[in-house]
DOZALO-975019 format. One record per residue (C-alpha): x, y, z; residue number from 1. Coordinates in nm, 4 decimals, decimal comma, always signed. Layout:
REM residues N
x | y | z | n
X | Y | Z | NUM
...
REM end
This chain:
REM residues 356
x | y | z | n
+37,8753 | +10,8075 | +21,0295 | 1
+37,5439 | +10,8672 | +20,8830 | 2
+37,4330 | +11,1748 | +20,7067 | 3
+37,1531 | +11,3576 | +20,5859 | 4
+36,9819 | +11,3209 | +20,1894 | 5
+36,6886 | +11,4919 | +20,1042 | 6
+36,4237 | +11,3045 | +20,1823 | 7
+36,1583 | +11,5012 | +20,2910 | 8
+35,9578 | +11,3145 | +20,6055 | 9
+35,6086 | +11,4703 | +20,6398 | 10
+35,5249 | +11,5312 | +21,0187 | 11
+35,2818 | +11,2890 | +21,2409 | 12
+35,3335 | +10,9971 | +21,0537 | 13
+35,6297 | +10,7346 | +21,1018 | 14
+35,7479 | +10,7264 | +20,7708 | 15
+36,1212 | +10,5676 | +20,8291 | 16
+36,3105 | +10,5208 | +21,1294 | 17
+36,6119 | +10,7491 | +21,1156 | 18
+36,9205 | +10,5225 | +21,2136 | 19
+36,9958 | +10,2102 | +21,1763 | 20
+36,9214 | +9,9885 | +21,5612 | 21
+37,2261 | +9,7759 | +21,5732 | 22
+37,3235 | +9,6519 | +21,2539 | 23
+37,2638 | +9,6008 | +20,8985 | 24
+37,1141 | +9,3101 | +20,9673 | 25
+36,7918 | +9,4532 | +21,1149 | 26
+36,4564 | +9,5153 | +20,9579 | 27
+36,3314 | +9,8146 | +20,8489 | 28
+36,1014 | +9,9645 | +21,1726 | 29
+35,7531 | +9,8025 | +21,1522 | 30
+35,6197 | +10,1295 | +21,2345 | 31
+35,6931 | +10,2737 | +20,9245 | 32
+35,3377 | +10,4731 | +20,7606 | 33
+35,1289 | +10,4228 | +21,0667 | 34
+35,0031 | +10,7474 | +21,2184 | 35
+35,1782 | +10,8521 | +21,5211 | 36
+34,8422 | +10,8931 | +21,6946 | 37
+34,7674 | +10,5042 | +21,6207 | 38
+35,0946 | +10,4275 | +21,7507 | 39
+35,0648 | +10,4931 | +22,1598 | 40
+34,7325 | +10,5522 | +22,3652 | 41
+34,7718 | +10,9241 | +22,4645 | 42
+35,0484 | +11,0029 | +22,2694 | 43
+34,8938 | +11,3910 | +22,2842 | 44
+34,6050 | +11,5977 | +22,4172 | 45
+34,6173 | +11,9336 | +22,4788 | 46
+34,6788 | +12,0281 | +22,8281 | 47
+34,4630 | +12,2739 | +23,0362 | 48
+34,7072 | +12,3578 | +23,2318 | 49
+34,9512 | +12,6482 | +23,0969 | 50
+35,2539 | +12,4803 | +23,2662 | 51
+35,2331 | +12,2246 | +23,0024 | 52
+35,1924 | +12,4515 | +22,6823 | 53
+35,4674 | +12,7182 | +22,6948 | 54
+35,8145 | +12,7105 | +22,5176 | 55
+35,6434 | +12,5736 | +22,1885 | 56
+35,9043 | +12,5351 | +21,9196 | 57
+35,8998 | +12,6496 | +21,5889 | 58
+35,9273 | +12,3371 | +21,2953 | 59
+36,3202 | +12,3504 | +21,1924 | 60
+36,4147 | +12,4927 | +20,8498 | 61
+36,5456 | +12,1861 | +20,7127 | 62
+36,4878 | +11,8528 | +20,6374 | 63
+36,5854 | +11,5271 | +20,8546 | 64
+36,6143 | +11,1924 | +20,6480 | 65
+36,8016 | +10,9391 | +20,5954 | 66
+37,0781 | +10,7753 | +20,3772 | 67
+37,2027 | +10,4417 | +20,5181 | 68
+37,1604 | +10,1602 | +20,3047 | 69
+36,8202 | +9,9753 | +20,2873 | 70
+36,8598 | +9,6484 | +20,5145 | 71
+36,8712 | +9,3305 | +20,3306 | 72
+36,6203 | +9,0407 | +20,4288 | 73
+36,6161 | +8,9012 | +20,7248 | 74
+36,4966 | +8,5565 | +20,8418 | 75
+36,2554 | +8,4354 | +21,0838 | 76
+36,5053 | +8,3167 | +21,3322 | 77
+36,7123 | +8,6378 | +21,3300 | 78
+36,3746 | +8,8648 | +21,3653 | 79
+36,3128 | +8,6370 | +21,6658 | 80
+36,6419 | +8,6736 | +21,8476 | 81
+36,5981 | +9,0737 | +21,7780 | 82
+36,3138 | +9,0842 | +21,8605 | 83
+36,3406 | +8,8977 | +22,1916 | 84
+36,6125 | +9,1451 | +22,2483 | 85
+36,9381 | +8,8885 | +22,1989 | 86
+37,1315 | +9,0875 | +21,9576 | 87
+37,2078 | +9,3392 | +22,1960 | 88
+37,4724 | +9,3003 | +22,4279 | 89
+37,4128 | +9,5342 | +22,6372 | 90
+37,0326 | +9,3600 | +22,7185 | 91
+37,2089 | +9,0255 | +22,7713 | 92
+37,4368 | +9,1746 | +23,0357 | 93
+37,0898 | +9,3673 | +23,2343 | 94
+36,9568 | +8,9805 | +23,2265 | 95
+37,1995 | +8,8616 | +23,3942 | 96
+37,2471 | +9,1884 | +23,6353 | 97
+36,9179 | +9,1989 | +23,7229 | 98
+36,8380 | +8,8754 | +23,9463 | 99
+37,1655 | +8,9634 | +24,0876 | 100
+37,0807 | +9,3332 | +24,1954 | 101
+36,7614 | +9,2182 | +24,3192 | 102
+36,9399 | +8,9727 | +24,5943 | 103
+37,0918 | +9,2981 | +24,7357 | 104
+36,7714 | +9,5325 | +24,6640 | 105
+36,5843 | +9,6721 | +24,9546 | 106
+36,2961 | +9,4334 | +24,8694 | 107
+35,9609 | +9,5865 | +24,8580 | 108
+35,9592 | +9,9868 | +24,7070 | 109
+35,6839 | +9,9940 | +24,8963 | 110
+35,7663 | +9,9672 | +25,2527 | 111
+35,9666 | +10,1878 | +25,4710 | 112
+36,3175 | +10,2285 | +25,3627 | 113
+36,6258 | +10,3381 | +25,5023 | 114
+36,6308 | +10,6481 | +25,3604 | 115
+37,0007 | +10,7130 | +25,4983 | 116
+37,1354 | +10,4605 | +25,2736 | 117
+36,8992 | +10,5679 | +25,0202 | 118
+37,0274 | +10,9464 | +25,0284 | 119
+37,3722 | +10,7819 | +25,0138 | 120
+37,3805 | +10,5354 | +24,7191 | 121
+37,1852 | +10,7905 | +24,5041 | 122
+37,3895 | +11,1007 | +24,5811 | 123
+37,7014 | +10,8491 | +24,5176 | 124
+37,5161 | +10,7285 | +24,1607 | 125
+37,5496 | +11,1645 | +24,1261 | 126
+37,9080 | +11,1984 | +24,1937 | 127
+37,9724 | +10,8703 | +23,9450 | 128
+37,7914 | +11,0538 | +23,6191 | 129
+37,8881 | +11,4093 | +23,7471 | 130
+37,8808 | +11,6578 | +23,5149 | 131
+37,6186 | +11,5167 | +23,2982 | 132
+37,2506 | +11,5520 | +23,3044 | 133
+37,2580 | +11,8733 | +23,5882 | 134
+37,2734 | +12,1652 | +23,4137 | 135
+37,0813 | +12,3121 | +23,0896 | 136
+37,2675 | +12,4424 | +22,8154 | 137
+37,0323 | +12,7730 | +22,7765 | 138
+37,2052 | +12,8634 | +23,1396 | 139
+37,3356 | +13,2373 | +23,0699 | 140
+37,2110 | +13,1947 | +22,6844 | 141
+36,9502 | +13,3913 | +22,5488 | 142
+36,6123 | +13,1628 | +22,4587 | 143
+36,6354 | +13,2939 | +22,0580 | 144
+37,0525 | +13,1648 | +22,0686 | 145
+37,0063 | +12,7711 | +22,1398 | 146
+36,6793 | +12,5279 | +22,0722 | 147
+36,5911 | +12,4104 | +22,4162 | 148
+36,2294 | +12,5115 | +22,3744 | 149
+35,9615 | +12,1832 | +22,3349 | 150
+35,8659 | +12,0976 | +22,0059 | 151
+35,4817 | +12,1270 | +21,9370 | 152
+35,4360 | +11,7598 | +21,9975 | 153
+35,6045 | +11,6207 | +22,2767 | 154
+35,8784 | +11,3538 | +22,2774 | 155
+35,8065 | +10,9856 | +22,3841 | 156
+36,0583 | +10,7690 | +22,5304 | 157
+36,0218 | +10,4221 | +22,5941 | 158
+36,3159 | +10,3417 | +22,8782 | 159
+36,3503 | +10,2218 | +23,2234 | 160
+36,5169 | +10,4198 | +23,5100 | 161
+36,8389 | +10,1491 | +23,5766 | 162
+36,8955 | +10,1082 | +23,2344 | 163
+37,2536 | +10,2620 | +23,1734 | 164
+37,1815 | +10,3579 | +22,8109 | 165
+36,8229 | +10,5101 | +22,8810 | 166
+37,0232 | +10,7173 | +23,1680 | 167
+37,2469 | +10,8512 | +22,9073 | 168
+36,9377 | +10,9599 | +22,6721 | 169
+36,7750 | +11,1323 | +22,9693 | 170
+37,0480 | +11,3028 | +23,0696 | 171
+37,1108 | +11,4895 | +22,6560 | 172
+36,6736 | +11,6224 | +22,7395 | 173
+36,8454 | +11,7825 | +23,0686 | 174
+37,1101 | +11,9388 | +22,8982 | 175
+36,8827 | +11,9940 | +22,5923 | 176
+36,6155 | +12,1348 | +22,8708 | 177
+36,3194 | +11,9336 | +22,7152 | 178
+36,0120 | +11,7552 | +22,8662 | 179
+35,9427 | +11,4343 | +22,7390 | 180
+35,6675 | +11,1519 | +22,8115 | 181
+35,7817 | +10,8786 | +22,9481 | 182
+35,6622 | +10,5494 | +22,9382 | 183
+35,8420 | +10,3386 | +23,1719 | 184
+35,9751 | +9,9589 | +23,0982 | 185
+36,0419 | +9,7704 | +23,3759 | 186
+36,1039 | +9,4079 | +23,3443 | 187
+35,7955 | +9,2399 | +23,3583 | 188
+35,6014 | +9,5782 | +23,2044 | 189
+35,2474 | +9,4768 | +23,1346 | 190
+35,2091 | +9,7296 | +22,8853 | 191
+35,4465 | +9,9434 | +22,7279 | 192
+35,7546 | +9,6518 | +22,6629 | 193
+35,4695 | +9,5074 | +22,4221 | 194
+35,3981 | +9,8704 | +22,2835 | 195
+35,8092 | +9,8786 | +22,2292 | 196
+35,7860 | +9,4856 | +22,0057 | 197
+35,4529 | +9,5918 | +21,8538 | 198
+35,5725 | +9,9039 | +21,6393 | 199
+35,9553 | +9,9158 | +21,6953 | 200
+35,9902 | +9,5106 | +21,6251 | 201
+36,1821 | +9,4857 | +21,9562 | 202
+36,2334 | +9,4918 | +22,2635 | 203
+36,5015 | +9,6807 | +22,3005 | 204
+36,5464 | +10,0157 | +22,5324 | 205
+36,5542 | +10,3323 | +22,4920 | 206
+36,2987 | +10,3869 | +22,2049 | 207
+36,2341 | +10,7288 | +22,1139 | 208
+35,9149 | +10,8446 | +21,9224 | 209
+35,9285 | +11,1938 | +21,8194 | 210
+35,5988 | +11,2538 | +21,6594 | 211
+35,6878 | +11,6103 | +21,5203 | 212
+35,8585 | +11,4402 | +21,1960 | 213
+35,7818 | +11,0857 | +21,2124 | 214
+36,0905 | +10,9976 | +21,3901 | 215
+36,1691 | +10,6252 | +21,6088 | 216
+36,5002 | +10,5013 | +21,6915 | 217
+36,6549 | +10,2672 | +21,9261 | 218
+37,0196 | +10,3265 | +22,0002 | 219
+37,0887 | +10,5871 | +22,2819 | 220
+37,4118 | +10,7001 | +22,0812 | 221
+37,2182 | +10,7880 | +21,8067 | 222
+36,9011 | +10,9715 | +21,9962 | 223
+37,1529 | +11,1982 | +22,1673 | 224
+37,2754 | +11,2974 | +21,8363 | 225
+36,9758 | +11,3394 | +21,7121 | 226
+36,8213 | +11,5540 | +21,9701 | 227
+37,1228 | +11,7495 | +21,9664 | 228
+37,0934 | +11,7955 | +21,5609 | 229
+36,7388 | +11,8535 | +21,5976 | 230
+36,6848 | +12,0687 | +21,9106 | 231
+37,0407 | +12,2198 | +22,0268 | 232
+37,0869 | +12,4322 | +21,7039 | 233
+37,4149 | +12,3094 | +21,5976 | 234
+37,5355 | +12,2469 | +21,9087 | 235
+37,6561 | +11,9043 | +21,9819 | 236
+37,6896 | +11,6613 | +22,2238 | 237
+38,0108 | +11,5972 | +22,4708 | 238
+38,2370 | +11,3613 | +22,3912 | 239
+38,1877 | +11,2310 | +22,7894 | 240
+37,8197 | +11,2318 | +22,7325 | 241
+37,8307 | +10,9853 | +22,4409 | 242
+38,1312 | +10,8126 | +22,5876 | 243
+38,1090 | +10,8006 | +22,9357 | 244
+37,8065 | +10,5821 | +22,9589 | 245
+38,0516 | +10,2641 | +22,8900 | 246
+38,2772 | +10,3413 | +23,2225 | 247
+38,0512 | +10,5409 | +23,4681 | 248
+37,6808 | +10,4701 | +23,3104 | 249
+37,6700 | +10,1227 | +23,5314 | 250
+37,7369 | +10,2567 | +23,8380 | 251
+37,3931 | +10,4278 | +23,9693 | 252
+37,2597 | +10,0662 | +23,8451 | 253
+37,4819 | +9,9141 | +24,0587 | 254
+37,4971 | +10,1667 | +24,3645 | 255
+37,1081 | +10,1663 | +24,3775 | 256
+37,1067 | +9,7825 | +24,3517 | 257
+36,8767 | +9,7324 | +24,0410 | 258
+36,5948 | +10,0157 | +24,2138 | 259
+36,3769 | +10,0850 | +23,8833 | 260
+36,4345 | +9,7719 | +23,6984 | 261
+36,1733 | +9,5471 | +23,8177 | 262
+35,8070 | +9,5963 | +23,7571 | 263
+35,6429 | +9,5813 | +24,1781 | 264
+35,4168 | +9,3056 | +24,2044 | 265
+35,1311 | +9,4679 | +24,3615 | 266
+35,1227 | +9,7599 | +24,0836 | 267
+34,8281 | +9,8149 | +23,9109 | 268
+34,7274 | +9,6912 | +23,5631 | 269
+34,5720 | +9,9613 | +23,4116 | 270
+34,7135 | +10,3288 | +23,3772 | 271
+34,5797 | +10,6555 | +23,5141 | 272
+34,3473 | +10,8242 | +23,2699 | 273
+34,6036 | +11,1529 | +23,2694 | 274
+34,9518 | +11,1421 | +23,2717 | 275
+35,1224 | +11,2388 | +23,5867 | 276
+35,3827 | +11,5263 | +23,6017 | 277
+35,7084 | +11,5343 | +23,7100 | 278
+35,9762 | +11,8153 | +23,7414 | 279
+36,2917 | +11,6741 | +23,7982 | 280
+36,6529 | +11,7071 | +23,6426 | 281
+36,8363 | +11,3467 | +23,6074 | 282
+37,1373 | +11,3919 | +23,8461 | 283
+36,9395 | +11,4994 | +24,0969 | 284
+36,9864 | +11,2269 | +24,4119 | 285
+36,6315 | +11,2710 | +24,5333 | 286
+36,4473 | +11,2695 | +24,1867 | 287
+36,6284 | +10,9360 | +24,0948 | 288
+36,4594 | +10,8010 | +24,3547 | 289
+36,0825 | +10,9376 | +24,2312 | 290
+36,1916 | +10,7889 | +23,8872 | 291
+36,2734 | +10,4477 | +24,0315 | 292
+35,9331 | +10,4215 | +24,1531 | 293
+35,7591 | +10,5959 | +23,9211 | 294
+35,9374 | +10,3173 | +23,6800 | 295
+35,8555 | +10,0044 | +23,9364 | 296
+35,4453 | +10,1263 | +23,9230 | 297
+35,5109 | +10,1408 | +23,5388 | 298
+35,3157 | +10,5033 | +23,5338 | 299
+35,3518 | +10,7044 | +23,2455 | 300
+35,4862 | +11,0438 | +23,3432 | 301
+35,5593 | +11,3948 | +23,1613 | 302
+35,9118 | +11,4583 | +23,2644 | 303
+35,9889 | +11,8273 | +23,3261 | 304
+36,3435 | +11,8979 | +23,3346 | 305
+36,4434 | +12,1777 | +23,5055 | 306
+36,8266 | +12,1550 | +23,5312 | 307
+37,0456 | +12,4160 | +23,6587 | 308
+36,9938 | +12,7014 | +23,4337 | 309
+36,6599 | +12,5608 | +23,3031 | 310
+36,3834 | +12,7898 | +23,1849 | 311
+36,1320 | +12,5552 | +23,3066 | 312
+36,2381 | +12,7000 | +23,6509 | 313
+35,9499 | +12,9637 | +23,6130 | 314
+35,6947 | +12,7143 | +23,5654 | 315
+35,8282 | +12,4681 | +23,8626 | 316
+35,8195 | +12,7838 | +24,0649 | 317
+35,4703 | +12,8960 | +23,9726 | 318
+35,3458 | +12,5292 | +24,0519 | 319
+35,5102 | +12,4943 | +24,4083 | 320
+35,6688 | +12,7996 | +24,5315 | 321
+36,0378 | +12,6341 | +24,5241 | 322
+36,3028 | +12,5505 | +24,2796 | 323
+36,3154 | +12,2376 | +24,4893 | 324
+36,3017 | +11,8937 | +24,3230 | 325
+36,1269 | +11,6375 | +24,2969 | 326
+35,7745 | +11,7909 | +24,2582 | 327
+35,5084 | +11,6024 | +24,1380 | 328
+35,1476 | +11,7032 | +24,0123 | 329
+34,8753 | +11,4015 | +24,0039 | 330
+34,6054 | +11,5757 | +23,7496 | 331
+34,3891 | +11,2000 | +23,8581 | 332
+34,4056 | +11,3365 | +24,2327 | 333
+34,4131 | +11,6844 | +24,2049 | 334
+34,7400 | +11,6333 | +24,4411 | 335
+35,0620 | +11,7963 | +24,4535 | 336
+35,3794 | +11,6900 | +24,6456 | 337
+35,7085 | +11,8068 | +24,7233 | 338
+35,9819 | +11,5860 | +24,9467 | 339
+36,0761 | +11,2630 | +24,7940 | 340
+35,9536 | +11,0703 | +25,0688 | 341
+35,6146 | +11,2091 | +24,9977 | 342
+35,5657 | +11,1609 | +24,7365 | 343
+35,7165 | +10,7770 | +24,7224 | 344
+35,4471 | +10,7019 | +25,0314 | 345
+35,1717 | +10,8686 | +24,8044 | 346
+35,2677 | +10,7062 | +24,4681 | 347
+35,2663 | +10,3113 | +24,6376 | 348
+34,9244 | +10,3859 | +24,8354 | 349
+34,7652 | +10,5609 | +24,5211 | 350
+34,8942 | +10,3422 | +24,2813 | 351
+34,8684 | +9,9926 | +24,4222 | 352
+34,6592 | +9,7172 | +24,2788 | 353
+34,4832 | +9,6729 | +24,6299 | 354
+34,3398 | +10,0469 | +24,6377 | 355
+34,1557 | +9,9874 | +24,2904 | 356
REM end
């Protein structure tokens, strides 16, 4: 188990990364000094709108560092392998999953689906990680008792909607009620899988950034805890969140048939100029589906979870009239949408390479 020291890490800057990624065979991070606003285009620009500026959290009281031992040299060939991903098990088992799934995929996100069978597989993916990631811990808590409010900066995670682990990260920022960027990484990402090598040293998902102290991690056992040490004032995570993943994790993967694994072919290249937004909660049967295809167009989204309980309710209500998810906002478009369907017809017309 690791502990804490008292190494102080000043905020914005990467300074260390705060667990170890798999082993002590690993390098230290190569992001370590660089400026969290060198890091990732966008990382942070204050929003106009208010939805995106409430429940600001105050800087905790103490002190998050780090006191594993420093990683002894590594060699070329064993950077490569990490950094191509081959260390990790878990990443050998999605390569050989995913040409599989995609035999058995509905082909094309972009055409018309059998929503039916859609409904079905993803409200079965529900019942498979059921109770996690559907309700918020500050349910029937008073905001000043437990953390859930957003840090200043916002979190940034690297992950990609059928990955098992990155589910299991996503569904601690339900419970946790946070919003988070995320920057999807499909196989075959054009842009942020090389962000992920270029200042984590591999590709290896989830990667968390949190910008507030300097923070990036791989290891979805070791964000949870984090974000529970960090934002869930003492509180700590389930013993079926952390464990769970190993037994049930795989099955939405499987049930959905590898939907928000693959980058789409006919996506476009370059990003929106402004973030799109997204509420959502990560159980939710109809918002998986958003994800997947907000994950196969690879466009970065800020991720508002409003789970059962959630405070963020007020702002999802203020925006649409409904606590009904998914909603989406397109600040590009000036365009707002409700009903999965919707928005999955709007996102593939928008966002396709032949509309540029």
């Amino acid at each position: 188990m690791m502990g804490f020291s008292s190494i102080s890490i000043p905020p914005l800057r990467l300074t260390t990364s705060f667990f170890s990624i798999s082993s002590n065979t690993n390098p230290p991070s190569p992001t370590a000094s660089l400026p969290v606003s060198k890091l990732f285009f966008s990382s942070f620009s204050p929003s106009k709108s208010s939805r995106n500026r409430l429940y600001l959290a105050e800087t905790p009281d103490h002190d998050l560092v780090d006191t594993r031992e420093p990683s002894p040299p590594v060699s070329s060939s064993t950077q490569s392998a990490a950094a191509a991903g081959d260390a990790n098990p878990s990443t050998s088992f999605l390569s050989i999953l995913c040409p599989l799934l995609r035999l058995f995929s509905g082909g094309d996100p972009s055409q018309e689906r059998n929503h039916a069978l859609e409904v079905a597989t993803s409200s079965l993916s529900t019942l498979a990680r059921f109770p996690w990631g559907s309700k918020s811990l500050s349910e029937g808590i008073e905001s000043q008792d437990i953390a859930t409010s957003d840090p200043p900066i916002r979190l940034q995670l690297f992950e990609f909607e059928a990955c098992p682990f990155c589910r299991r990260v996503r569904e601690a920022l339900t419970e946790l009620d946070l919003s988070v960027e995320v920057y999807p990484c499909p196989k075959g990402s054009l842009r942020h899988r090389e962000m992920v090598r270029s200042f984590g040293g591999k590709e290896m998902f989830p990667f968390l950034v949190d910008p507030n102290y300097g923070i990036s991690m791989y290891e979805s056992g070791d964000i949870v805890k984090y974000l529970f040490k960090t934002y869930g004032k003492g509180r700590s995570p389930s013993t079926g969140l952390l464990e769970s993943t190993l037994f049930t994790g795989w099955m939405p993967t499987i049930l959905r048939a590898g939907r928000g694994m693959m980058l789409w072919d006919k996506a476009r290249k370059d990003p929106p100029p402004r973030k799109l937004e997204l509420f959502s909660y990560e159980n939710d049967p109809y918002s998986r589906i958003v994800r997947e295809a907000l994950c196969e167009l690879e466009l970065p989204y800020i991720l508002q979870n409003v789970g059962e309980g959630s405070r963020r309710t007020k702002l999802l209500l203020e925006a649409s009239g409904s606590k009904e998810v998914p909603y989406i906002i397109d600040p590009n478009t000036n365009t707002e949408v409700g009903d999965y369907k919707k928005i999955l017809s709007y996102l593939f017309n928008t966002y396709s390479a032949a509309t540029v």
